[in-house]
N, C-alpha and C positions, 0 to 999 in steps of 0.2 A: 271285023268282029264287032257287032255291039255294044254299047257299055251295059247293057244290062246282065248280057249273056258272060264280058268280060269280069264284072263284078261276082256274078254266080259260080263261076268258075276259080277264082282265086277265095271265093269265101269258101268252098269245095276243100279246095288244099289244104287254108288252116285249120277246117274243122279236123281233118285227119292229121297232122302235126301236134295237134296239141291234144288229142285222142289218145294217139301213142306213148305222147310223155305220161300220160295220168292213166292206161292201163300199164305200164311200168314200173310205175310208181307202186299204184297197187298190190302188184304183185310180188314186193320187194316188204313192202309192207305185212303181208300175209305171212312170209316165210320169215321175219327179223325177231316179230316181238312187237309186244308194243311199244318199248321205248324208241328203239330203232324206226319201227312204225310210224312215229307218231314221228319223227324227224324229219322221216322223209317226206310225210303227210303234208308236214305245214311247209313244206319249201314252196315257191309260186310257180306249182305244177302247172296249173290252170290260170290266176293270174296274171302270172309274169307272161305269157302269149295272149292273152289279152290284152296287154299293155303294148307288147310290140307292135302287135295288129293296129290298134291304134294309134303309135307312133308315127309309123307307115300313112296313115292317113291323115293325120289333123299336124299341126305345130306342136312344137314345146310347152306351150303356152297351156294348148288343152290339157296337155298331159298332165302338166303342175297342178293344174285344177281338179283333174280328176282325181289325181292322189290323195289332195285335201277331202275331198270327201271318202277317197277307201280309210281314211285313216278311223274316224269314226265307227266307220264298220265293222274295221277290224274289231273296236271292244264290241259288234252287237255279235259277230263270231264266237268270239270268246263267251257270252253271254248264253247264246244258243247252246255251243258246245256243253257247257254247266249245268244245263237243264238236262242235255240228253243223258248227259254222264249218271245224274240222279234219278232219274224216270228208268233208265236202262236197266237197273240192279233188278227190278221186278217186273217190270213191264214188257209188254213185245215192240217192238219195230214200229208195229201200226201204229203205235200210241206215242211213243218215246221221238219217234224221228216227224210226225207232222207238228208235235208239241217244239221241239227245238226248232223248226222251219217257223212256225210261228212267231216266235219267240224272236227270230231274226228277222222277219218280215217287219213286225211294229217297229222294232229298234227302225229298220231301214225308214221308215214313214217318218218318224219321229226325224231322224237325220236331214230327209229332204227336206222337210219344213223350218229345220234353222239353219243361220247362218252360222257356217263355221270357220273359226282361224285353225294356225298349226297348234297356238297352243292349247286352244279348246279339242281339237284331235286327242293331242297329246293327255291332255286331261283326261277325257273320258277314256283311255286304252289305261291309266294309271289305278283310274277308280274299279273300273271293271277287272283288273288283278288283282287288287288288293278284297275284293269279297271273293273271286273265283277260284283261285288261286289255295287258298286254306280251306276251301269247302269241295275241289277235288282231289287234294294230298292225300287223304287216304283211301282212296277208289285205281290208284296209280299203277297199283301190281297187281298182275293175274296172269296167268299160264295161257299161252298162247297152244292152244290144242292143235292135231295136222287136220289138212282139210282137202275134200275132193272137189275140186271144182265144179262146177256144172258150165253146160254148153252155152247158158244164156249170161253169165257173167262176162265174160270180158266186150261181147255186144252191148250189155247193158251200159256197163261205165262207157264207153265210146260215145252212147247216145248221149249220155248225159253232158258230160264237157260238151261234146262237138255242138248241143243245142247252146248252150253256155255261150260258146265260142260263137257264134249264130248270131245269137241275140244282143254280145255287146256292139259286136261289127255293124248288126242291119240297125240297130237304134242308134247309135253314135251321127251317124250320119242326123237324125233328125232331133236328139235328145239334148244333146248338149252335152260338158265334161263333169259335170257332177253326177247326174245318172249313170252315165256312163262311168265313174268311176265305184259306183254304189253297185251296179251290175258287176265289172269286173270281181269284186269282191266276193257273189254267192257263194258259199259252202259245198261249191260241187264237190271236192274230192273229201270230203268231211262225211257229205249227203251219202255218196255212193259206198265208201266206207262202211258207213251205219247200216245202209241197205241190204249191202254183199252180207257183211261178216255176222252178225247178229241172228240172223236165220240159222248161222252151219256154227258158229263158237258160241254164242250165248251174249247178253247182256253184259255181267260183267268183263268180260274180255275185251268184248267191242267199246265197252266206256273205255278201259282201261288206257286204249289208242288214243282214244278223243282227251283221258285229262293228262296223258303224258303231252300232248299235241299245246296244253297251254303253253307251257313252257316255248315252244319252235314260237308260239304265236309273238311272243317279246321279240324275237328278233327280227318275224313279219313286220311289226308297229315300226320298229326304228326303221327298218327298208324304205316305208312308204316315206317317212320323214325325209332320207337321203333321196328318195325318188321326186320328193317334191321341189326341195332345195336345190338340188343338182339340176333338174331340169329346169327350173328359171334361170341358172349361171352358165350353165356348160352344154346344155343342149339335150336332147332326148337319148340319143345313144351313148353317152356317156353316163348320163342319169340312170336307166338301165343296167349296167353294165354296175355299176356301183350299188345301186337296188340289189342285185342277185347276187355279188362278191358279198355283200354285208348278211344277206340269210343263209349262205351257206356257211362262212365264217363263224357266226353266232351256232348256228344247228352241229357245225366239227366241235367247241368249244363247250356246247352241252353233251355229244357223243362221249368228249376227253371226257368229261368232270366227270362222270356217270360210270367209264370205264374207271377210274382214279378209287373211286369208291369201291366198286365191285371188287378190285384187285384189294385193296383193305379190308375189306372183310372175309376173304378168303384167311 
C-alpha cells in the first residue's frame, strides 16, 4: 500500500471517530438543557481527537507547543461565544454566527503573530472571563423547547468536525505546533450548535447553551495548562489522559454545584 493511499485511509477513520463523538454529543445536548448542554458542549468533543491524532504523529514536544498556543484561543472562544450570545437575542444565525466566527478568526491572527508563554496564555483566558463572564450571566436561562430533527442535521455536524479533523491532520504535517494547535481549537462543536439549534429553538435558547458553555470553558483553559505541562514531563499519553480527567472533573463539579442549587430552591 502507498503512503499516500495509507495516509488517506487512516485520515478516513478519524474523520468518522470523532464525527461520532460530536454528533453524540449534540444530541445529548439538544435533549438536556442548556446547562447540561453546555457541559457536555465544552468537553474536547472535537479537540481532544485532534490532539490524539496528533499525538500519534509528531512527539511530545509538538504537542506541548501546540497547547501553548490552544491556550490563547481558548479566551478568543470564549470572546466569540460572547458576541454570539448578544447578537443572538435579536438577530438570525446569518448574522450572529459569521459575526462570532469572525470575531474568533482576528483573535486567532492576533495569536499567531505573538509570542506566547503559559503565563501570557493564562493571562489572556483570565482577562477574557473577567469582561465575559458578567456580560453573559443573565442571558444563562431559557426553556429548551422539543424539536424535530431534520434529515440533514446529523450529516451536517459530521461534515463539520470530520473537515476539522481533516485539516488539523493534513496541515500539521507542514504547518507546525502552533497552528496546528490554533486549528485544533476552532469552535466546531460551538459552530454547529449555533447552526443546528437557532433555526428550530430560537436565539435566546441557542445563546443560552453558548453562555452556560463559559463556565465548561474554565476547565478547558486549565486542561490545555495540564496538557501542556504534562506533556513536557511525562509524555503525550499521559498528558492526555490527565487533559480530559481534569474537563471532565471540573464539568461533574459544575453539574454538582448547579444540581446543589436547584435542590435549594425547590
Amino acid at each position: 500500500m502507498s503512503p499516500d493511499l495509507d495516509f488517506a485511509l487512516v485520515l478516513a477513520l478519524r474523520m468518522a471517530i470523532t464525527a461520532a463523538f460530536v454528533i453524540s454529543a449534540s444530541i445529548i445536548t439538544e435533549r438536556s438543557g442548556p446547562a447540561i448542554g453546555a457541559l457536555v458542549a465544552t468537553l474536547p468533543i472535537s479537540a481532544g481527537p485532534s490532539y490524539v491524532f496528533l499525538a500519534l504523529d509528531h512527539d511530545a514536544s509538538f504537542v506541548a507547543q501546540g497547547a501553548l498556543a490552544s491556550l490563547p484561543i481558548n479566551a478568543a472562544t470564549i470572546v466569540a461565544g460572547t458576541i454570539y450570545v448578544i447578537l443572538a437575542q435579536r438577530l438570525s444565525v446569518t448574522i450572529s454566527l459569521p459575526a462570532a466566527l469572525l470575531a474568533w478568526l482576528a483573535c486567532a491572527v492576533l495569536v499567531r503573530t505573538l509570542h506566547w508563554t503559559l503565563a501570557g496564555g493564562i493571562f489572556a483566558n483570565i482577562v477574557a472571563l473577567a469582561i465575559c463572564l458578567p456580560t453573559v450571566q443573565r442571558f444563562r436561562a431559557a426553556k429548551m423547547p422539543l424539536m424535530t430533527r431534520r434529515w440533514y442535521d446529523i450529516p451536517l455536524r459530521a461534515a463539520l468536525v470530520a473537515t476539522l479533523v481533516a485539516t488539523v491532520v493534513t496541515l500539521s504535517r507542514w504547518v507546525g505546533p502552533t497552528i496546528s494547535g490554533i486549528i485544533a481549537l476552532f469552535p466546531v462543536v460551538y459552530s454547529s450548535l449555533m447552526l443546528i439549534l437557532q433555526p428550530r429553538i430560537g436565539g435566546p435558547a441557542t445563546a443560552a447553551v453558548i453562555a452556560n458553555g463559559s463556565w465548561g470553558l474554565i476547565g478547558f483553559a486549565i486542561a490545555i495548562v495540564v496538557l501542556h505541562l504534562a506533556a513536557l514531563n511525562l509524555g503525550s499519553p499521559a498528558a492526555l489522559s490527565l487533559a480530559l480527567a481534569t474537563c471532565v472533573t471540573w464539568n461533574l463539579g459544575l453539574w454538582w454545584s448547579g444540581r446543589r442549587k436547584r435542590l435549594r430552591a425547590r
